[in-house]
PDB file of N, CA, C, O and CB in Angstrom:
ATOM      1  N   UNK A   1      85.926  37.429 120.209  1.00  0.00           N
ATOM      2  CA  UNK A   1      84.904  38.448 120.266  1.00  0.00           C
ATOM      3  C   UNK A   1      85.139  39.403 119.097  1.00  0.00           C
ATOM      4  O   UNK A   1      86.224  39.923 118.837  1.00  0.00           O
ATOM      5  CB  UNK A   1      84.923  39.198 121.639  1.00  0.00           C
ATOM      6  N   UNK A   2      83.873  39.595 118.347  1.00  0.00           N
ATOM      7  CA  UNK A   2      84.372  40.500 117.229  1.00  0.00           C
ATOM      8  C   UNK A   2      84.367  41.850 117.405  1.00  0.00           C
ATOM      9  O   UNK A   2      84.018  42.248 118.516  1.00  0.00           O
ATOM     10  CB  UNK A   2      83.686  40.332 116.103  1.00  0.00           C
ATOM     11  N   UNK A   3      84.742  42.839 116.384  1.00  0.00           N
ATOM     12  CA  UNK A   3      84.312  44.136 117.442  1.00  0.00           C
ATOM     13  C   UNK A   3      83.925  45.078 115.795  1.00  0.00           C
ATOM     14  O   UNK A   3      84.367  44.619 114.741  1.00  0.00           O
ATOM     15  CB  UNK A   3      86.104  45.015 118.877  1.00  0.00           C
ATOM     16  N   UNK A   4      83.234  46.140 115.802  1.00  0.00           N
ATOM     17  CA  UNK A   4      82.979  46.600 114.671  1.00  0.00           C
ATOM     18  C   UNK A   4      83.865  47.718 114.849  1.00  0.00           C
ATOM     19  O   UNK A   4      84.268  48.225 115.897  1.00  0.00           O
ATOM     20  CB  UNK A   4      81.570  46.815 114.337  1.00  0.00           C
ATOM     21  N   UNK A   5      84.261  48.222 112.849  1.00  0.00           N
ATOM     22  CA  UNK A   5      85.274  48.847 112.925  1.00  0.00           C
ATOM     23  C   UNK A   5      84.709  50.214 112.709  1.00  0.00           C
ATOM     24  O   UNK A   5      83.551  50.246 113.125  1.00  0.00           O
ATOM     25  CB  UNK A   5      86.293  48.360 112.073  1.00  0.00           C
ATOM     26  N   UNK A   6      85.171  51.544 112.128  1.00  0.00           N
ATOM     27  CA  UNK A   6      84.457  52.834 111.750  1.00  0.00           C
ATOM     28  C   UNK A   6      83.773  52.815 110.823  1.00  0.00           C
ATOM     29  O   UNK A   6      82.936  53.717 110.873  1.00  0.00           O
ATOM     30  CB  UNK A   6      85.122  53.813 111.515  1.00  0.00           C
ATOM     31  N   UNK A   7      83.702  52.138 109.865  1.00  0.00           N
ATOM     32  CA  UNK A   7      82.402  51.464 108.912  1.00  0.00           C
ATOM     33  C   UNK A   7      81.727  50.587 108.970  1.00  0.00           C
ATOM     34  O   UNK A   7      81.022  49.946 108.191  1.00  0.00           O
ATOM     35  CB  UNK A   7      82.539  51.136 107.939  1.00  0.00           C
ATOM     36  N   UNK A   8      81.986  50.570 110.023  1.00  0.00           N
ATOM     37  CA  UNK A   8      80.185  49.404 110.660  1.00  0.00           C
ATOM     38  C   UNK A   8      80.172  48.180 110.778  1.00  0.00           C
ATOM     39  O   UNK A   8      79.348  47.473 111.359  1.00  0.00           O
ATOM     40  CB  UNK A   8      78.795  49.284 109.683  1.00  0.00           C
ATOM     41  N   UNK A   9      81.889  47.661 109.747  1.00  0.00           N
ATOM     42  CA  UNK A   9      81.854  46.129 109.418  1.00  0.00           C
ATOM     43  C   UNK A   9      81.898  45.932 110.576  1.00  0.00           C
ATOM     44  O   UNK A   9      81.839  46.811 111.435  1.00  0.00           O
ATOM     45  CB  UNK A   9      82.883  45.351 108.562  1.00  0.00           C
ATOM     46  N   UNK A  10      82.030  44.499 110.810  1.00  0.00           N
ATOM     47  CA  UNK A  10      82.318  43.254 112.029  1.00  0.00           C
ATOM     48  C   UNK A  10      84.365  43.176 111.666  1.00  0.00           C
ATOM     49  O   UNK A  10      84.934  43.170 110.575  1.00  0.00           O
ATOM     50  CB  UNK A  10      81.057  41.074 111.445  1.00  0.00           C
ATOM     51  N   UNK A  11      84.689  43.151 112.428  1.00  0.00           N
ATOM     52  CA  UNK A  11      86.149  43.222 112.358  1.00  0.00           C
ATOM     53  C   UNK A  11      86.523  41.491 113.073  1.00  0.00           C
ATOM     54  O   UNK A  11      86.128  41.381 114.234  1.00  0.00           O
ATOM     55  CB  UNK A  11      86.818  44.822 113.421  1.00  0.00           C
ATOM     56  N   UNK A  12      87.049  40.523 112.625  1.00  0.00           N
ATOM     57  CA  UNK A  12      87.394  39.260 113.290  1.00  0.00           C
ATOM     58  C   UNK A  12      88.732  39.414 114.701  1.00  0.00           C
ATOM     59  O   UNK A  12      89.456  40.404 114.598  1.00  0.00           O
ATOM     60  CB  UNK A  12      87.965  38.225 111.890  1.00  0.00           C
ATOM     61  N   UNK A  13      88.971  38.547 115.811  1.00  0.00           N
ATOM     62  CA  UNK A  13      89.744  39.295 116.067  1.00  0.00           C
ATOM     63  C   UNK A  13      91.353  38.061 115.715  1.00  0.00           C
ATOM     64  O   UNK A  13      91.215  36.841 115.625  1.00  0.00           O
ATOM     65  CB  UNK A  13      89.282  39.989 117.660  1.00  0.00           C
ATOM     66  N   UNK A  14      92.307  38.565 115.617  1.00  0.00           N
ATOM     67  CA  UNK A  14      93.534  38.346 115.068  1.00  0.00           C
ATOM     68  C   UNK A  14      93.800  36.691 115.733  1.00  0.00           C
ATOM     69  O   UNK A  14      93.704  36.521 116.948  1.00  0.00           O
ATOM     70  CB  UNK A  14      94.702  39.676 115.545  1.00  0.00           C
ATOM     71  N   UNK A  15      94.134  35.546 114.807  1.00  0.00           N
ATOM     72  CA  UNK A  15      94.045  34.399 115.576  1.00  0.00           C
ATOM     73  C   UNK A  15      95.249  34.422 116.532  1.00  0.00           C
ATOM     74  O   UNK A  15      96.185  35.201 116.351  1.00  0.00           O
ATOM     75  CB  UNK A  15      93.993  33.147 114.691  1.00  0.00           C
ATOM     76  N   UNK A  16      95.195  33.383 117.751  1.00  0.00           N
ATOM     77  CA  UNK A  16      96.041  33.401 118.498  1.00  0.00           C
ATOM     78  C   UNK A  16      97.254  33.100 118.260  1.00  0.00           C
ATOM     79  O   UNK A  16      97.351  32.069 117.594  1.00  0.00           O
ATOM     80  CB  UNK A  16      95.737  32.930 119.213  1.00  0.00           C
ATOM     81  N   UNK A  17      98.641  33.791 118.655  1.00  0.00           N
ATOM     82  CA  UNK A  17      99.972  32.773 117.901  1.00  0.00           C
ATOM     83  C   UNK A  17     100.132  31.839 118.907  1.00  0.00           C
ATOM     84  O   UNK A  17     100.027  32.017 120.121  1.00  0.00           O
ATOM     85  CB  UNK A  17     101.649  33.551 117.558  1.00  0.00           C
ATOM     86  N   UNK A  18     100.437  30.668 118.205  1.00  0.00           N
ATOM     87  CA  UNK A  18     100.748  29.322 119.128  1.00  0.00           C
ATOM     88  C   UNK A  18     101.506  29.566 120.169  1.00  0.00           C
ATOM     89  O   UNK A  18     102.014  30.682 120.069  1.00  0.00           O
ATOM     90  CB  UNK A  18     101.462  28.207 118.452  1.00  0.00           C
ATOM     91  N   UNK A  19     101.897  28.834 121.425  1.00  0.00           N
ATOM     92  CA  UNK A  19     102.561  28.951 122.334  1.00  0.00           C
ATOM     93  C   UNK A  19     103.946  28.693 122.041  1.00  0.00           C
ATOM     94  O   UNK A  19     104.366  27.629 121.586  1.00  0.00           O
ATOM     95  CB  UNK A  19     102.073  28.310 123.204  1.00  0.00           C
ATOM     96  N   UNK A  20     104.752  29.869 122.361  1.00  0.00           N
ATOM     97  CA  UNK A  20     106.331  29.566 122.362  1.00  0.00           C
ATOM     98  C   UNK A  20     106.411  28.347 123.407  1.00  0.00           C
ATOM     99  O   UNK A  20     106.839  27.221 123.154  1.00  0.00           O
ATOM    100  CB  UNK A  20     107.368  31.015 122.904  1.00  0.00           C
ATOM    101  N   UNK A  21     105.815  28.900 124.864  1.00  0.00           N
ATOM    102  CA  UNK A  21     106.677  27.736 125.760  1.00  0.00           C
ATOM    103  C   UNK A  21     105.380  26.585 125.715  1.00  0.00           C
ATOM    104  O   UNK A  21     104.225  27.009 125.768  1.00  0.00           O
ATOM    105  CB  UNK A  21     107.237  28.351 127.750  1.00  0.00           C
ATOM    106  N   UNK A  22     105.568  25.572 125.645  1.00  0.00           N
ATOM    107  CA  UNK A  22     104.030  24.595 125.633  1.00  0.00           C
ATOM    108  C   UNK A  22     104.411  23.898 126.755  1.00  0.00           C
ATOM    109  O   UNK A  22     105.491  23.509 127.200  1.00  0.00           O
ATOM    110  CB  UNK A  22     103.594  23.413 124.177  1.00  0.00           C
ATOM    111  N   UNK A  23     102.633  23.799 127.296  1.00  0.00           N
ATOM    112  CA  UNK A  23     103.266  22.907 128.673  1.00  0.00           C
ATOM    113  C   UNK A  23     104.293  21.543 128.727  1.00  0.00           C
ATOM    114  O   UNK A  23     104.571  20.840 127.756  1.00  0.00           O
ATOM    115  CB  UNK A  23     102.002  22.332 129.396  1.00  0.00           C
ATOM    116  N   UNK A  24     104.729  21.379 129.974  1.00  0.00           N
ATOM    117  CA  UNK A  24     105.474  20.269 129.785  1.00  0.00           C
ATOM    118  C   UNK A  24     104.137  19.020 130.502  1.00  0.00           C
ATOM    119  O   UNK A  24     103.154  19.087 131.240  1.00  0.00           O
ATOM    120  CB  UNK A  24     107.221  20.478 130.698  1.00  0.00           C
ATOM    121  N   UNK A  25     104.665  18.276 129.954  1.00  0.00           N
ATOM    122  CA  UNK A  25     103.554  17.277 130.949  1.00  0.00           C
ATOM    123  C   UNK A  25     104.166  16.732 132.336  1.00  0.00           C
ATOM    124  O   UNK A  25     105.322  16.587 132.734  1.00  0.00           O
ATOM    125  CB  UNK A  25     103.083  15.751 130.055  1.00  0.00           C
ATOM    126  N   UNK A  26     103.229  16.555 132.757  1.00  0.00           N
ATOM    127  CA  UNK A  26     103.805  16.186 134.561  1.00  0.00           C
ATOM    128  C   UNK A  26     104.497  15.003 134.503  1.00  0.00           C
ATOM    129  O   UNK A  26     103.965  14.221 133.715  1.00  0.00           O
ATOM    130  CB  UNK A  26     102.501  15.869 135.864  1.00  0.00           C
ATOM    131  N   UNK A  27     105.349  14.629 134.966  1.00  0.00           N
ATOM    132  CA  UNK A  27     106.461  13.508 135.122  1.00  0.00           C
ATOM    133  C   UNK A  27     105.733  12.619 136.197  1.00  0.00           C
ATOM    134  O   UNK A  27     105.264  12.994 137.272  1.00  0.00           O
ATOM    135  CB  UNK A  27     108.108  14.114 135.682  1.00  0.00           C
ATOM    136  N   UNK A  28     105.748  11.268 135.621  1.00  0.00           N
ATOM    137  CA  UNK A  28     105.014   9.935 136.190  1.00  0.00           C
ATOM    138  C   UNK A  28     105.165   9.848 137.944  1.00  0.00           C
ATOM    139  O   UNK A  28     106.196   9.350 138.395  1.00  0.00           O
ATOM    140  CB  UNK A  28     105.848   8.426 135.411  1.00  0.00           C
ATOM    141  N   UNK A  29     104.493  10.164 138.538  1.00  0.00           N
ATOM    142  CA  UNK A  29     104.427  10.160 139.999  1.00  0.00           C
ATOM    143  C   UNK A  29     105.484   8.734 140.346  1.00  0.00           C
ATOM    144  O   UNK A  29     105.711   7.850 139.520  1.00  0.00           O
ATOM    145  CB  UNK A  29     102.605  10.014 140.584  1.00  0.00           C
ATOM    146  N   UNK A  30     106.064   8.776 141.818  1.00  0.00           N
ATOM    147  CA  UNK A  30     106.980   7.454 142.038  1.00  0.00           C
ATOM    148  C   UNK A  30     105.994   6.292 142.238  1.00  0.00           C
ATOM    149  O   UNK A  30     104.773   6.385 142.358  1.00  0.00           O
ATOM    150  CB  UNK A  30     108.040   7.565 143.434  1.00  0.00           C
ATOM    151  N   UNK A  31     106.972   4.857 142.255  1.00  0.00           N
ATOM    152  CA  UNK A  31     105.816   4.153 142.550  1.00  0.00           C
ATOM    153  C   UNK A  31     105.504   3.843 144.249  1.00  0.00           C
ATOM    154  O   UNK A  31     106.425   3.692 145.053  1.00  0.00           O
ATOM    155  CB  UNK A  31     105.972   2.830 141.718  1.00  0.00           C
ATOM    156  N   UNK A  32     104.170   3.785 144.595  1.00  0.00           N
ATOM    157  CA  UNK A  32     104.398   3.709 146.290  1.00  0.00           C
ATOM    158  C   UNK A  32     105.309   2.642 146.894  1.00  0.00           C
ATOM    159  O   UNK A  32     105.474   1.810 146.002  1.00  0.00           O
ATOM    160  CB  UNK A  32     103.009   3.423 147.028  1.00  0.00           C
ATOM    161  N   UNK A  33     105.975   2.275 147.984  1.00  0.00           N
ATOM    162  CA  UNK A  33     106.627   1.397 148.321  1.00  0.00           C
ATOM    163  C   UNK A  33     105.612   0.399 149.029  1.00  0.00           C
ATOM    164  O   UNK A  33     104.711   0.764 149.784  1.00  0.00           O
ATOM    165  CB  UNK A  33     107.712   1.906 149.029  1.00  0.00           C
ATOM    166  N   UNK A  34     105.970  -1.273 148.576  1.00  0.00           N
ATOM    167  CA  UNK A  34     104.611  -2.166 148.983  1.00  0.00           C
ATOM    168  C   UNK A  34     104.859  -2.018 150.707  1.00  0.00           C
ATOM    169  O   UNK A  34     105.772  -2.001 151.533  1.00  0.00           O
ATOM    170  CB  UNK A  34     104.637  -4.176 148.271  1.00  0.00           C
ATOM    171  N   UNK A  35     103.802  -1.953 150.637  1.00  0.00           N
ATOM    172  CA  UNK A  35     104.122  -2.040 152.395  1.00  0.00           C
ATOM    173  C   UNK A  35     104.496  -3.172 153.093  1.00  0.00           C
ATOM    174  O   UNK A  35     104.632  -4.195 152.423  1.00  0.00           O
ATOM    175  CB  UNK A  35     102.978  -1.730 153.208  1.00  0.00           C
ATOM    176  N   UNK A  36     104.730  -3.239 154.504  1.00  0.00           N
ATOM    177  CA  UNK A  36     105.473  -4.023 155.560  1.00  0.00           C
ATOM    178  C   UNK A  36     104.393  -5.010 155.520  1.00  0.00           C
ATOM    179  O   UNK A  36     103.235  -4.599 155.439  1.00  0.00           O
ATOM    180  CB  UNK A  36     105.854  -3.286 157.102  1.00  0.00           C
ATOM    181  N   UNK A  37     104.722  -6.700 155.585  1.00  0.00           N
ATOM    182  CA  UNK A  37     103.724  -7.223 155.900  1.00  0.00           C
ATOM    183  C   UNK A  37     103.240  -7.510 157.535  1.00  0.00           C
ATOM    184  O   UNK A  37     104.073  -7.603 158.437  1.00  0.00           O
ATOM    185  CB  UNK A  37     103.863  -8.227 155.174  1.00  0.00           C
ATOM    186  N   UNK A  38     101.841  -7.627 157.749  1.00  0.00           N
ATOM    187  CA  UNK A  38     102.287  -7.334 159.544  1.00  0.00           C
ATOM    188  C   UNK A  38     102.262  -8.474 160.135  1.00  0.00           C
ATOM    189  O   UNK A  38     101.799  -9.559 159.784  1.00  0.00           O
ATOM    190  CB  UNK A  38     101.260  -6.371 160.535  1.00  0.00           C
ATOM    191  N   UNK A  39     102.897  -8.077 161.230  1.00  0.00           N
ATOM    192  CA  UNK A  39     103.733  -8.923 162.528  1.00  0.00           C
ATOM    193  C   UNK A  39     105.393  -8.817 162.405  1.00  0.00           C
ATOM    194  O   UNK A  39     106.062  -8.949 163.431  1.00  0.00           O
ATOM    195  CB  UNK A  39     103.330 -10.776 162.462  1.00  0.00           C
ATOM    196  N   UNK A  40     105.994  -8.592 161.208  1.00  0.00           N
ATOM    197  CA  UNK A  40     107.283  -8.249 161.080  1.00  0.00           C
ATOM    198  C   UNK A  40     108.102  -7.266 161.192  1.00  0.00           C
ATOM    199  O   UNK A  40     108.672  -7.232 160.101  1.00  0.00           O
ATOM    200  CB  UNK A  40     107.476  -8.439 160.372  1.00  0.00           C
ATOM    201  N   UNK A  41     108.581  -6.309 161.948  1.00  0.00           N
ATOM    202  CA  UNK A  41     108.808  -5.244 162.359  1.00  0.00           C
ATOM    203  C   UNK A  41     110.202  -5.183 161.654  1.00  0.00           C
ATOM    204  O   UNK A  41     110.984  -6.093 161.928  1.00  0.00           O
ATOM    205  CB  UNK A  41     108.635  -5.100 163.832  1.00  0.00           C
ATOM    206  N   UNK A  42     110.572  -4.288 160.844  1.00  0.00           N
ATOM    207  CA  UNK A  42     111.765  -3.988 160.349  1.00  0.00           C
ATOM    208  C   UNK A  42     113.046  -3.736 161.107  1.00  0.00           C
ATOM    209  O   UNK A  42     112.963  -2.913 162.019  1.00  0.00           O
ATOM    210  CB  UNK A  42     111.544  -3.058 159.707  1.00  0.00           C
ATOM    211  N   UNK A  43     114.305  -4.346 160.867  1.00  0.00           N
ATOM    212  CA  UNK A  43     115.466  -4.302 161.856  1.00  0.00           C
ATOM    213  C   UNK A  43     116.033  -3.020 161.726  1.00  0.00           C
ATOM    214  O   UNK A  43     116.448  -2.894 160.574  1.00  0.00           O
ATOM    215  CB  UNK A  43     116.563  -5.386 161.635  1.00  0.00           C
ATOM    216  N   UNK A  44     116.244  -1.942 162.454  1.00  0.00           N
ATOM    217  CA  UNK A  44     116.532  -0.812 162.477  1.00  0.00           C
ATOM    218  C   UNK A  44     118.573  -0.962 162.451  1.00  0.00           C
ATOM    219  O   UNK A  44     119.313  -1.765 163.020  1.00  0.00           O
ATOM    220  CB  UNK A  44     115.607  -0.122 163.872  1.00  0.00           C
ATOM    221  N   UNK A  45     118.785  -0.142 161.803  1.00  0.00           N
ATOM    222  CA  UNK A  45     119.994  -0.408 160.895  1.00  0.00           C
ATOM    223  C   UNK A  45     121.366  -0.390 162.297  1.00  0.00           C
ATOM    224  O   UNK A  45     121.464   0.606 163.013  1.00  0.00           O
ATOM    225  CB  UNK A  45     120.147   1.145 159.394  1.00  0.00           C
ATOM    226  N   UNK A  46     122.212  -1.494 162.469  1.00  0.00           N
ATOM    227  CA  UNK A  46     123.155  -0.988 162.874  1.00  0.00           C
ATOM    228  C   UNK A  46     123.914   0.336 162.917  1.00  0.00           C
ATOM    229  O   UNK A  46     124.190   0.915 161.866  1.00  0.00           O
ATOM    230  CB  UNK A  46     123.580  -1.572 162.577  1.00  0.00           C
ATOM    231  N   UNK A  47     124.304   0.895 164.277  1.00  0.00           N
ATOM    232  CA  UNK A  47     124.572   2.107 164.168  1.00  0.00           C
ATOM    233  C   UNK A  47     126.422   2.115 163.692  1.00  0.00           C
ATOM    234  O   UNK A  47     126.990   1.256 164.367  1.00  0.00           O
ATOM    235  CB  UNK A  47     124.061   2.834 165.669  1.00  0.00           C
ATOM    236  N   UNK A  48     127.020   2.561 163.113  1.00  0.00           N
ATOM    237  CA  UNK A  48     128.018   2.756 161.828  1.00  0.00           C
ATOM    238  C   UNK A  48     128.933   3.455 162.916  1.00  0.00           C
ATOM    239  O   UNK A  48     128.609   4.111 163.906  1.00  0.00           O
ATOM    240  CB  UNK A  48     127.443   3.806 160.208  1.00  0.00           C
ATOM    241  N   UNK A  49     130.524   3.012 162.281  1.00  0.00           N
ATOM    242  CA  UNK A  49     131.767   3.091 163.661  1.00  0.00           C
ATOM    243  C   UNK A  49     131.980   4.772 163.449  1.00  0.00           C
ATOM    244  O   UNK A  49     131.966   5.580 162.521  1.00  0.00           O
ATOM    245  CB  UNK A  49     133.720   1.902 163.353  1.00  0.00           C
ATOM    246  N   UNK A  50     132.186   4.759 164.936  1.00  0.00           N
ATOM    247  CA  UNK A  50     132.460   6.137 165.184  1.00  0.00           C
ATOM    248  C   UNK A  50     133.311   7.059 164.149  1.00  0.00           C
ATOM    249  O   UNK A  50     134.498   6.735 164.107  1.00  0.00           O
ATOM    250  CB  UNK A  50     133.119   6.133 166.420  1.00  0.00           C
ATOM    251  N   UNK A  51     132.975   8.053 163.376  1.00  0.00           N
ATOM    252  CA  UNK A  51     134.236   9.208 162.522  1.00  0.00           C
ATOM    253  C   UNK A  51     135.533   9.158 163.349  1.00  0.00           C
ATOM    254  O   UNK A  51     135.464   9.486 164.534  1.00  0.00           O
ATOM    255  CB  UNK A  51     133.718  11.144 162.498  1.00  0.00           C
ATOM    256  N   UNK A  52     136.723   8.772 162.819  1.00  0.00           N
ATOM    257  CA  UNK A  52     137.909   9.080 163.700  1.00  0.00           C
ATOM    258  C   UNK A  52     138.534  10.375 163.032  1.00  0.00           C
ATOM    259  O   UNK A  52     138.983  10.647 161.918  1.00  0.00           O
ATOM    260  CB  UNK A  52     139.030   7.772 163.778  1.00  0.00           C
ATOM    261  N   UNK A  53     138.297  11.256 164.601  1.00  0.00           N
ATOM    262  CA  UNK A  53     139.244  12.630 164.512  1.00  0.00           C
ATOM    263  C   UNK A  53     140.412  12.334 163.028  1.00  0.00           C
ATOM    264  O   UNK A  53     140.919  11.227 162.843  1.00  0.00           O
ATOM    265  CB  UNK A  53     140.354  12.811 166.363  1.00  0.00           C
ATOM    266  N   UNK A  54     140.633  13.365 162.235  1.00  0.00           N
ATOM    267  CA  UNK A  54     141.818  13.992 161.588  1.00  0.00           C
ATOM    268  C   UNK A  54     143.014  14.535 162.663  1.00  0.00           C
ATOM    269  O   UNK A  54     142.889  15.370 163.558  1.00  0.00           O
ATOM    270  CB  UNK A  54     141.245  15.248 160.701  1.00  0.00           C
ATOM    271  N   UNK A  55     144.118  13.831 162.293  1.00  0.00           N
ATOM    272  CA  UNK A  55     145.114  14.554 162.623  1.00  0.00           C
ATOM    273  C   UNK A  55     145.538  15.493 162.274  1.00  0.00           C
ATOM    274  O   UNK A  55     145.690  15.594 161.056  1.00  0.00           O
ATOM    275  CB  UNK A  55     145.779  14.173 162.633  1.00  0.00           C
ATOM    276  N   UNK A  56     146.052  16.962 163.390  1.00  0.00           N
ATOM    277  CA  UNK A  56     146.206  18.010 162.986  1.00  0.00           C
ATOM    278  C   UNK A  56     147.199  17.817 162.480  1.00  0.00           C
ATOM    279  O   UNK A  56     147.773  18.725 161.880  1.00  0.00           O
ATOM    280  CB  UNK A  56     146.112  18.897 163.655  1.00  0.00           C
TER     281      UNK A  56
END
């Protein structure tokens, strides 16, 4: 937007300084996982041996 100065000229206004920080670009989304094919129900994981107490 220009703006006039005390002598009437048209005054330009000052160009922009480039961006110090410039965007970063967005990082590639994950890829989806293929899904389950159906009728096969996934084996739910053996449950893992009990933590044995530390001796005091």
């Amino acid at each position: 937007m220009s703006t006039r100065t005390r002598d009437g000229t048209l005054r330009e206004p000052d160009p922009m300084p480039p961006d110090p920080f410039p965007p970063t670009p967005m990082p590639e989304p994950p890829p989806e996982p293929e899904p389950e094919p159906p009728g096969r129900e996934p084996f739910p994981e053996p449950p893992g041996p009990e933590p044995e107490p530390e001796p005091a």
